[in-house]
C-alpha positions as CSV (number, residue, x, y, z in Angstrom):
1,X,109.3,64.4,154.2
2,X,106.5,63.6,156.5
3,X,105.8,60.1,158.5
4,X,101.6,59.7,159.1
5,X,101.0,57.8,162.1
6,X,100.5,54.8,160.8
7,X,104.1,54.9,159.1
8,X,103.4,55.8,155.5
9,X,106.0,58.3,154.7
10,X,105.3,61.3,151.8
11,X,107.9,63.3,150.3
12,X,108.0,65.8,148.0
13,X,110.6,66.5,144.5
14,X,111.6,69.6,144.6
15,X,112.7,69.6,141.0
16,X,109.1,68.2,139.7
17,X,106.0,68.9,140.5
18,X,105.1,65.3,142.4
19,X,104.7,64.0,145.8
20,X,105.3,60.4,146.5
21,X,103.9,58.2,149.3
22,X,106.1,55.6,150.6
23,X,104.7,52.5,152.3
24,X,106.1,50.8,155.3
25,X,107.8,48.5,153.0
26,X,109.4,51.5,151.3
27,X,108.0,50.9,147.7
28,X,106.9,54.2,146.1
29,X,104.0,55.6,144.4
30,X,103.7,58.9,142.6
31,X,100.5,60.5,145.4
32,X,100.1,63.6,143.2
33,X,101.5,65.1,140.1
34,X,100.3,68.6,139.0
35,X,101.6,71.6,137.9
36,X,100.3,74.1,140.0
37,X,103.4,72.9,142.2
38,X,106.0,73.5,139.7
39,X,108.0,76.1,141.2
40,X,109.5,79.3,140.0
41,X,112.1,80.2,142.5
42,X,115.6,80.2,140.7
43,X,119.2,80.4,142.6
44,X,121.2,81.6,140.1
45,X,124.1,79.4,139.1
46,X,122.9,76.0,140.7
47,X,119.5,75.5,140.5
48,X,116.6,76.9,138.3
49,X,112.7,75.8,138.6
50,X,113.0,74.9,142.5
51,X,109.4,74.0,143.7
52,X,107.3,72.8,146.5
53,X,109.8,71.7,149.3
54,X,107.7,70.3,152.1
55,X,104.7,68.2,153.3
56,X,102.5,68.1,155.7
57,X,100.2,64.9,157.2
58,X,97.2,66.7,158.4
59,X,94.7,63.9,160.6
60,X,92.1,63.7,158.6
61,X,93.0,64.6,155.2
62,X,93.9,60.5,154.5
């Protein structure tokens, strides 16, 4: 999870391939869903398909 500086929050699933932004108020809203961050790393006996696992706020990129 990341907090941008004007306190909307964005995390990631690490099971699907979305990242949600998260208002000040704390409602969500699905900020991008695609594929090409399904994951492919598999621990064997707990947890197959682990993807993307972190975000960034980067000033500018709003």
């Amino acid at each position: 999870m990341t907090v941008a500086p004007d306190g909307t929050a964005y995390a990631v699933h690490e099971l699907t391939p979305t990242v949600f932004r998260i208002d000040r108020k704390g409602r969500a809203s699905v900020l991008l869903q695609n594929d090409l961050l399904k994951g492919t790393l598999d621990i064997p006996d707990f947890l197959n398909g682990v993807g993307m696992s972190a975000v960034e706020w980067v000033e500018g990129n709003s």
